[in-house]
C-alpha positions as CSV (number, residue, x, y, z in Angstrom):
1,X,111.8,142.5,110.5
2,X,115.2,143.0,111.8
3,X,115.9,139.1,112.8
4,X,114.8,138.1,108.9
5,X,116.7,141.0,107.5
6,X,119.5,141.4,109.5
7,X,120.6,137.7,110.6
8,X,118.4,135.3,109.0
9,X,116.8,136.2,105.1
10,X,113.0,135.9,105.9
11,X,112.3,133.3,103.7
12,X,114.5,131.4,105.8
13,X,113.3,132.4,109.1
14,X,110.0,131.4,108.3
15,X,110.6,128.0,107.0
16,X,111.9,127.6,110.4
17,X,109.0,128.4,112.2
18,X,106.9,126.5,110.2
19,X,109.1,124.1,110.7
20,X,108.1,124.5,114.5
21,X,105.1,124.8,114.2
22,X,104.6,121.7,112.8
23,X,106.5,119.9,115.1
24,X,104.9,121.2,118.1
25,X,101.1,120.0,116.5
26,X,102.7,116.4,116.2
27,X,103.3,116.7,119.7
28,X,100.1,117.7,120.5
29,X,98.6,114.7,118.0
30,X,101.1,112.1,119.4
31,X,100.6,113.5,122.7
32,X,96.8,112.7,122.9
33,X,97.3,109.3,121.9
34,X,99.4,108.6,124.4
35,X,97.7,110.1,127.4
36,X,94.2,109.0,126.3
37,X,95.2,105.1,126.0
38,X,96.6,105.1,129.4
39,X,93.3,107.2,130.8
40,X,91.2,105.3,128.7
41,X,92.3,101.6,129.6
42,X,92.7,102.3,133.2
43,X,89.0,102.7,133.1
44,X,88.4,99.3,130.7
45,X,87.1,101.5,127.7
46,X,86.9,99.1,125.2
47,X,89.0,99.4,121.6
48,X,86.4,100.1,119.6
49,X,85.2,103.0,121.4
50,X,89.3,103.8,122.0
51,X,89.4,103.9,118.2
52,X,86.4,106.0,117.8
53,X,87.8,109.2,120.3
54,X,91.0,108.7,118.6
55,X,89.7,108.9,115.0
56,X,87.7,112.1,116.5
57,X,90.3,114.7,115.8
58,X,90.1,113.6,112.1
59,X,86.3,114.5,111.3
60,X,87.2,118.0,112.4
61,X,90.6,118.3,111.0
62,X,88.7,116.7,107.1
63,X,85.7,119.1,107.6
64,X,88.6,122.3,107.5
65,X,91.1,121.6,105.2
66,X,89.4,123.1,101.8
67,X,88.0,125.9,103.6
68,X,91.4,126.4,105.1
69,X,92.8,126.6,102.2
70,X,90.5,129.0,100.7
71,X,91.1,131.4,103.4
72,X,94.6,131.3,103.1
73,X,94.1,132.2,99.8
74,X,91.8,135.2,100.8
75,X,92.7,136.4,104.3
76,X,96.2,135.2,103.8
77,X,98.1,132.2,105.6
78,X,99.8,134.1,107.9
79,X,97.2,135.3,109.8
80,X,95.0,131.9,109.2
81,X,97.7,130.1,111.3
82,X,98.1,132.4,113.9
83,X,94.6,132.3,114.2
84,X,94.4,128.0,114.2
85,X,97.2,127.5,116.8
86,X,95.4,130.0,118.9
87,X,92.2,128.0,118.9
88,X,93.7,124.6,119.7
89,X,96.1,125.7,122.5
90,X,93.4,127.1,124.3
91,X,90.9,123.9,123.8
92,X,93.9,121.7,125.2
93,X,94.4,124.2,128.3
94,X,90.4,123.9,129.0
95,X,89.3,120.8,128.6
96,X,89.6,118.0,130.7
97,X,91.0,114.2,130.1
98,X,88.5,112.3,131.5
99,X,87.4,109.1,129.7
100,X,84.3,109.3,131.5
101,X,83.4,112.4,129.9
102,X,82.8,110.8,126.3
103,X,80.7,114.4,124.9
104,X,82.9,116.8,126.0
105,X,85.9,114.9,124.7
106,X,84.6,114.5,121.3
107,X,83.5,118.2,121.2
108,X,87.2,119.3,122.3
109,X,88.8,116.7,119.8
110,X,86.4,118.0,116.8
111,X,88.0,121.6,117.7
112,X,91.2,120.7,117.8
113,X,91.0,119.1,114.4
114,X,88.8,121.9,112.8
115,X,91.5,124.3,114.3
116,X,94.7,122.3,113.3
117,X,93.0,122.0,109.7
118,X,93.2,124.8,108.5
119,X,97.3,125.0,109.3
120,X,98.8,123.3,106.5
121,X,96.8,124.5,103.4
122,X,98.1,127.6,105.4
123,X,101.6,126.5,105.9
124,X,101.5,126.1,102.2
125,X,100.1,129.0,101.1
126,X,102.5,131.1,102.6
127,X,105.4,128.8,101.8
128,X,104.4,129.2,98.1
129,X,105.0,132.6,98.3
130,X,107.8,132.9,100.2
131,X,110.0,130.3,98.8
132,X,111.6,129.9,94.9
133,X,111.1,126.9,93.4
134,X,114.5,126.1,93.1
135,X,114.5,125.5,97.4
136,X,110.8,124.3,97.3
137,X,112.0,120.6,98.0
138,X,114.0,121.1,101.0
139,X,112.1,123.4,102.2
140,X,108.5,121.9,102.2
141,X,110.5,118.3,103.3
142,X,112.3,120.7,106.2
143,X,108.7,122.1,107.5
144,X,107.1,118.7,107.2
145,X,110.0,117.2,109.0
146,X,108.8,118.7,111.8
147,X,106.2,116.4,112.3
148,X,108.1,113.8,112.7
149,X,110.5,115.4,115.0
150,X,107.6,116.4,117.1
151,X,106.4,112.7,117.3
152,X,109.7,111.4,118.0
153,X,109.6,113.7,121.1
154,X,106.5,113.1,122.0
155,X,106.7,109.5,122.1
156,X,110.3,109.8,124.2
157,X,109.2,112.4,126.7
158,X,105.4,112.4,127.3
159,X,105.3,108.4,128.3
160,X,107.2,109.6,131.7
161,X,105.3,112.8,131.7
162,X,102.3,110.4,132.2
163,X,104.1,108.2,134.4
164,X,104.3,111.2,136.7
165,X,102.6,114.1,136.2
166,X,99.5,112.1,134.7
167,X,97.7,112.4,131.3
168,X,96.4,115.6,132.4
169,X,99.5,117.6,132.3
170,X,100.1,116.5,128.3
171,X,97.4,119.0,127.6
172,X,98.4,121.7,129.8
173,X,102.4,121.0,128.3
174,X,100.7,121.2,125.0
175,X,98.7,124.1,125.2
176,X,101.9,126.1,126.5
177,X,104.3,125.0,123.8
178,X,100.9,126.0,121.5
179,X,101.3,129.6,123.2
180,X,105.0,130.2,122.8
181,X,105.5,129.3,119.0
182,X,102.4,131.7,118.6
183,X,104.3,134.4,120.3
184,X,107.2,133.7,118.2
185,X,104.8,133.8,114.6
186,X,103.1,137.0,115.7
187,X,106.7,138.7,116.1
188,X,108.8,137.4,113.7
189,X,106.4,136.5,110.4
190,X,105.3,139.0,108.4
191,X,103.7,138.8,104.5
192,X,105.8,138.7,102.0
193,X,106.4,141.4,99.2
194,X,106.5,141.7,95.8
195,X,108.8,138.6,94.8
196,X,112.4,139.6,94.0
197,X,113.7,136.2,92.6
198,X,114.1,136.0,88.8
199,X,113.0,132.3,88.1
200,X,110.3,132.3,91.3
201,X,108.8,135.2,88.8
202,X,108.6,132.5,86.2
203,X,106.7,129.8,88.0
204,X,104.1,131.9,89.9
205,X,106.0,132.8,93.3
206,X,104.7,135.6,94.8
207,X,102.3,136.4,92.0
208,X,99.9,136.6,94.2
209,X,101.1,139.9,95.6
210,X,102.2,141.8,92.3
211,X,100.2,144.8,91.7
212,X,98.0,144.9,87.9
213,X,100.1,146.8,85.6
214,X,98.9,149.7,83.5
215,X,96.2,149.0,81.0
216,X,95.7,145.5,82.7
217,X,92.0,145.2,82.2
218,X,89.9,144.5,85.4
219,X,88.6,141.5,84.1
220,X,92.3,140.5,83.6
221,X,92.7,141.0,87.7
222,X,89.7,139.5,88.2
223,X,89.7,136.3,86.3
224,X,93.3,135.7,88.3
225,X,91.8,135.7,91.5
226,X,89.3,133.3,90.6
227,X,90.1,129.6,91.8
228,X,90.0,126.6,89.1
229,X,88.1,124.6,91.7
230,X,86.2,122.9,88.3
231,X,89.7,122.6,86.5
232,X,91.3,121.4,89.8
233,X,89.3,118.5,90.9
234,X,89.1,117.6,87.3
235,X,92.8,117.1,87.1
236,X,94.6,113.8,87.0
237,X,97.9,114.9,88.4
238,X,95.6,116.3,91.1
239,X,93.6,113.1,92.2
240,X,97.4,111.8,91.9
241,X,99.0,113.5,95.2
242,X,95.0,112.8,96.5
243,X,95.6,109.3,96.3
244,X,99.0,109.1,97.5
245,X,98.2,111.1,100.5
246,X,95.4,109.4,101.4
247,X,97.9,106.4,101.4
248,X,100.7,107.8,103.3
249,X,98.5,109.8,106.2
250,X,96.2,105.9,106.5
251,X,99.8,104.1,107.8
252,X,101.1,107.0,109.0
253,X,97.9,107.6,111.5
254,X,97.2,103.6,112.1
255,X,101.4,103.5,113.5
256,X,100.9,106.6,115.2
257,X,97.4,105.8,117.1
258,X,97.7,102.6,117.8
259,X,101.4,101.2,118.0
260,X,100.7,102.2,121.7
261,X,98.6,99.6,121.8
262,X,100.1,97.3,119.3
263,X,103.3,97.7,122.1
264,X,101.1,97.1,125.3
265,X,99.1,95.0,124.0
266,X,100.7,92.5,121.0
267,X,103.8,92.3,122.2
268,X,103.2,92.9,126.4
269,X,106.2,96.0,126.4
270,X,105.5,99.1,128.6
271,X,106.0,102.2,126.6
272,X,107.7,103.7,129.8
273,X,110.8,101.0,130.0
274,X,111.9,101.1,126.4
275,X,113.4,104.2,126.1
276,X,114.6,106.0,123.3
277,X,114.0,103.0,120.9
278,X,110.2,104.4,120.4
279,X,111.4,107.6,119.1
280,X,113.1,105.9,116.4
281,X,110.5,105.4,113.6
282,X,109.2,109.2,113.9
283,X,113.2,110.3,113.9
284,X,113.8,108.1,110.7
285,X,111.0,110.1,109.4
286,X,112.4,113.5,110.4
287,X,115.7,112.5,108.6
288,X,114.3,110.4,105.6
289,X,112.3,113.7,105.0
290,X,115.0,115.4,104.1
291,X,117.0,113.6,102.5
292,X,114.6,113.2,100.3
293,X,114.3,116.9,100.1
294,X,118.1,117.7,99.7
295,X,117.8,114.9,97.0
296,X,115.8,116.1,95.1
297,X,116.4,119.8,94.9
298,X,120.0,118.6,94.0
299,X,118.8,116.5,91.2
300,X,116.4,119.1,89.8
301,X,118.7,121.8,90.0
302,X,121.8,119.7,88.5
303,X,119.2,118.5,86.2
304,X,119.9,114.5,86.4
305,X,116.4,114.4,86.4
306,X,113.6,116.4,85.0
307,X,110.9,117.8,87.7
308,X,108.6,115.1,86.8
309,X,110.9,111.7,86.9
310,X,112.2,113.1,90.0
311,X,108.8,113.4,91.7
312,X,107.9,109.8,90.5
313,X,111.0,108.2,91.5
314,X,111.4,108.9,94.4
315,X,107.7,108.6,95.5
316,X,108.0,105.4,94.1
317,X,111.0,104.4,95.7
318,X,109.3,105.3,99.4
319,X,106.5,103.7,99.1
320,X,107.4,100.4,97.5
321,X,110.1,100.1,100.5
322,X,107.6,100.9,103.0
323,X,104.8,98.5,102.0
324,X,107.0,95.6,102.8
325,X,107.7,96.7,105.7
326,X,104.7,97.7,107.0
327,X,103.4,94.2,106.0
328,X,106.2,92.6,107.9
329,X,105.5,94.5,111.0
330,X,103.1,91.5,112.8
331,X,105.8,88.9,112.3
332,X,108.5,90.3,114.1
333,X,107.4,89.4,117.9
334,X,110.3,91.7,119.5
335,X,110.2,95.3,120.5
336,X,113.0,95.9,119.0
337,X,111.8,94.0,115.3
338,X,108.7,96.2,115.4
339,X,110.5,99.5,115.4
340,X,112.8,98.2,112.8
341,X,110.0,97.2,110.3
342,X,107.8,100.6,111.5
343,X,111.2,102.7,110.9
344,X,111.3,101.5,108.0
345,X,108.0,102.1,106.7
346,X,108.0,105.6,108.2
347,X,111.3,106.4,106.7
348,X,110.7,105.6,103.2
349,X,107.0,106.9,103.3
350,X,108.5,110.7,104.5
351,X,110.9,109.9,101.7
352,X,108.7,109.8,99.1
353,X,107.4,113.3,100.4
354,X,110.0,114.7,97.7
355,X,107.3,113.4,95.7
356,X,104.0,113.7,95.9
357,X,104.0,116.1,98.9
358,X,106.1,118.6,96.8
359,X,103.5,118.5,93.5
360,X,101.2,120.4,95.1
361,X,103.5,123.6,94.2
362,X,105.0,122.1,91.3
363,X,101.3,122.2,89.3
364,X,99.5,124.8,90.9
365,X,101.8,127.1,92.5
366,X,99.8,129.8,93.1
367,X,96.7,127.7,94.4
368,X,98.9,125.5,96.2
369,X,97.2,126.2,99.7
370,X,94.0,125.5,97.5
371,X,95.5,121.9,96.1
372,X,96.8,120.9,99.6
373,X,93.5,121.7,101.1
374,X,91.9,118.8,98.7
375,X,94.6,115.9,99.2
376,X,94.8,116.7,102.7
377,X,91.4,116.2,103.2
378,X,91.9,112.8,101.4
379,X,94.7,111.5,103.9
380,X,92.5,113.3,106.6
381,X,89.8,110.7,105.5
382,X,92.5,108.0,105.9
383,X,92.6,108.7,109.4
384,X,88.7,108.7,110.4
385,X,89.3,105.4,108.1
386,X,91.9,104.0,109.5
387,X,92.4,104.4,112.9
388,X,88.2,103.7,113.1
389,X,88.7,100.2,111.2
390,X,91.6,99.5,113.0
391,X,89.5,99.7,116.4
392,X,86.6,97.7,115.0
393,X,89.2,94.8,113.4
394,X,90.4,94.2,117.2
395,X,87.8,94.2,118.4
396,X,86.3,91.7,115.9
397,X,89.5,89.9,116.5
398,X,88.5,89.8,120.3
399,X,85.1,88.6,119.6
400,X,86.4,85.8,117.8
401,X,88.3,84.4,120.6
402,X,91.9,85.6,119.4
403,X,93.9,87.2,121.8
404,X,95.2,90.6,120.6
405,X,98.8,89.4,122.0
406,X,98.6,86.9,118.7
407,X,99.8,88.1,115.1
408,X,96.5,86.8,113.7
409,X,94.4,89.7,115.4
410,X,97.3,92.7,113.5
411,X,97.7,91.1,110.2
412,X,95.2,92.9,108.5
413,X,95.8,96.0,110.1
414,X,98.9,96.4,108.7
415,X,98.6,94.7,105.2
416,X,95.9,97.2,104.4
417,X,98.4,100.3,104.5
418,X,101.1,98.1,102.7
419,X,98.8,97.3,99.8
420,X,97.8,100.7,99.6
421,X,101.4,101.8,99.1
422,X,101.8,99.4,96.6
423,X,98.2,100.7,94.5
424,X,98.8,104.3,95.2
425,X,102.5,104.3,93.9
426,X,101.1,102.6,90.9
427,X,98.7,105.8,90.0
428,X,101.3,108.4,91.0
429,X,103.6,106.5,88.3
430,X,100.6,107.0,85.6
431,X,99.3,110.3,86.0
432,X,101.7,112.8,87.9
433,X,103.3,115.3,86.6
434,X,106.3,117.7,87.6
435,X,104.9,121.0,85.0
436,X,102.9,123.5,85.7
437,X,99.2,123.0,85.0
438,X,97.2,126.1,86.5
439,X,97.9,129.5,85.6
């Protein structure tokens, strides 16, 4: 690869297009959202059934994330991924926006979410083996960044796109910046070989790819390609980035679903005429994320902290910030108070990242495709939770005579999330860990 070798060290070149790749399936995520609520209330579909296409995606993407990971782990993540974007480029091409059409759009959104479910067990499967462990924190906080990058830009660009073009051409926009970054994978990334860095040796990167030795007994090879699932859902420190992604994925998905309507609705602002201030709580995210990274790479490697204190600290840190301000978020009656307080929450949640997002390849690094597949599936959950509930609270809150312009009809949508930070924080402080637990 004469881009990795030559200009950019490989590892590095394909941080940065997962890095992409990411961003560009935010898009694609925020993209829908946006598109479908303007389709969807210009034909009067109500908010529960809003809420029900929307938390679609989520069944799909919850069903694939274990079996994602486990064929990462077997076919290999590179391939898995090319494979994924593939699939949901072409169901956004096909398949068209038309509220009306209620089958045919949950069938495309179940693909999409099967297809874009198997990416990040992927993501970190190949990540895992490609990257020390000394540059794991920036590095998993850099591709993860992305997302939020991708949702900034979607919420500044694709509102006019609408405005325009209709909600149509958000699919075919998607599907083409779907078929370009997949272009870019199947030219540039390639499998990694036999790992050439000294303490990446010592905590299981790329031991995936070493050959047996000489006299290594076949059981030996064998037993190592077995996964712990038994030992793995088991573990404590496990069900401890479970909980916490659950957590961060439930606000993360309510904000990004429905502060759409939250703007249109609550607070009577078009999502057209105010600019670049909507951007702001998914760019706070993109920059909070790595901070957080940088942090705690730096603090690991100058070791101010041990693995383990870091992880907890600044998990703890995020999401104690961000459940006060996602709690805050329905008495602020401005535009420009809601994207503070959802900035704010967003921020400090991609913050604690460094934390709990991290663990997954701080425990199990050489199952870490495996281990991401299971918590992912959790904060997948959170969004067929969240963004479902969230639909049937307004329009409970509707039935009950309450306008949904009122604070009354949000409060609870957003003090679920902010306890949930507060709870989740709480077990992360308990029973992480920042060792190695599998072999």
């Amino acid at each position: 690869m004469r881009m990795g070798t030559a200009i950019i060290p490989t590892r590095y070149l394909i941080v940065i297009l997962t890095f992409f790749c990411t961003s560009v399936c935010y898009i694609e995520r925020v993209g829908f959202s946006i598109a479908y609520t303007v389709a969807a209330d210009a034909e009067g579909v109500s908010q529960s059934s809003k809420g029900t296409i929307l938390s679609t995606f989520y069944y799909g993407y919850a069903l694939s994330q274990v079996p994602g990971g486990w064929a990462a782990q077997k076919i290999g993540g590179r391939r898995v991924l090319l494979f994924s974007f593939i699939l949901w480029s072409l169901t956004c091409a096909l398949v068209p926006l038309d509220p009306n059409r209620v089958l045919t759009l949950i069938i495309a959104r179940l693909l999409v979410g099967v297809s874009q479910g198997f990416i990040f067990p992927s993501i970190h499967t190949v990540l895992a083996q490609w990257v020390p462990p000394h540059e794991r924190s920036r590095s998993v906080s850099l591709t993860t960044s992305g997302m939020y990058l991708g949702a900034a830009l979607g919420m500044l660009l694709l509102p006019s796109l609408v405005k325009f073009k209709g909600p149509q051409s958000v699919f075919l926009a998607e599907a083409a910046l779907g078929g370009m970054w997949s272009l870019l994978w199947f030219k540039f990334a390639s499998d990694p070989p036999r790992s050439q860095h000294p303490k990446a040796t010592a905590s299981g990167f790329g031991e995936s790819l070493l050959p047996v030795k000489d006299g290594q007994s076949q059981k030996t090879k064998t037993d190592k390609n077995q996964i712990p699932w038994r030992r793995i859902f088991l573990s404590l420190p496990v069900w401890a980035i479970v909980a916490n992604n659950f957590t961060f994925h439930y606000a993360l998905y309510v904000l990004m679903n429905w502060l759409p309507t939250y703007f249109e609705l609550g607070l009577g602002s078009s999502l057209q005429e105010m600019g670049s201030s909507k951007m702001m709580p998914y760019l706070n995210m993109f920059l909070f994320s790595n901070i957080g990274g940088v942090l705690a790479d730096h603090m690991i490697t100058k070791r101010i902290m041990s693995v383990t204190k870091t992880r907890k600290t600044l998990n703890t840190i995020g999401f104690l910030v961000s459940s006060f301000a996602l709690i805050a978020i329905p008495h602020f009656r401005t535009p420009d108070g809601v994207v503070l307080c959802s900035s704010l929450a967003l921020g400090f949640l991609a913050l604690g990242r460094a934390g709990f997002a991290v663990n997954h390849m701080d425990i199990a690094p050489r199952y870490a495709g495996i281990v991401m597949g299971v918590s992912n599936t959790a904060g997948t959950l959170a969004g067929i939770i969240g963004v479902g509930l969230t639909g049937q609270l307004l329009e409970a809150s509707k039935a009950t005579d309450s306008d949904l312009s009122s604070p009354d009809s949000w409060r609870t949508v957003f003090f679920i999330p902010g306890f949930l930070c507060i709870l989740s924080s709480v077990v992360f402080l308990l029973f992480s860990t920042g060792e190695r637990i599998f072999d």
